[in-house]
C-alpha positions, -999 to 999 in steps of 0.1 A, spaced: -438 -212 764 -460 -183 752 -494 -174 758 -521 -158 738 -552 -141 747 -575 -136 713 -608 -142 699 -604 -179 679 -636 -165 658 -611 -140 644 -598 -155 616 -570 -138 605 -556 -123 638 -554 -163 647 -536 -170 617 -510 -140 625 -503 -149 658 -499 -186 650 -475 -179 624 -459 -150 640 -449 -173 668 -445 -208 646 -448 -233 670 -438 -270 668 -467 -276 694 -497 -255 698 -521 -264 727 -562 -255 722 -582 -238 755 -602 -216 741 -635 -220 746 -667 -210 768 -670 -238 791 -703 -231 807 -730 -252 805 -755 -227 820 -742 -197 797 -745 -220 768 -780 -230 777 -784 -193 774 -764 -184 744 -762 -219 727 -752 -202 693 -728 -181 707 -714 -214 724 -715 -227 692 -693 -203 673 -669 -199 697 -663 -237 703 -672 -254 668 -660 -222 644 -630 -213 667 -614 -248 667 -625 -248 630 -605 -217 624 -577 -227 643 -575 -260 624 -573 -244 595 -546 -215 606 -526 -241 616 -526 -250 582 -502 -223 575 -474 -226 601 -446 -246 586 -432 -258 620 -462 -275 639 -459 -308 644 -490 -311 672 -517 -299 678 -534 -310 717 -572 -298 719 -583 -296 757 -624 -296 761 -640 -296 793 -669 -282 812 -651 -276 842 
């Protein structure tokens, strides 16, 4: 299994990693999972959790071995 710590609003350094490491499976945490920061920052939230799965979605796109794709959401 390998891990990766990145920014999912980034594009193109998602797209790199996912096809540097071309995984059959990929597995989807990232997010920011507080409701009280997102009642701060609810566009922030927004980006990071609606464009992030949006661009990895679409990087995935790319990698010629993925077969599945598990999104995890929660607010805890």
């Amino acid at each position: 299994m390998v891990s990766e710590i990145g920014d999912v609003r980034n594009f193109n350094s998602l797209r790199s990693s996912i096809l540097e490491f071309n995984p059959d499976v990929l597995f989807h945490l990232a997010a920011q999972p507080l409701v009280r920061d997102s009642f701060e920052d609810p566009l922030n939230t927004y980006e990071i959790n609606v464009m992030g799965t949006a661009n990895l979605l679409q990087a995935c796109r790319f990698a010629p071995k993925l077969r599945s794709i598990v999104i995890v959401t929660t607010d805890k």
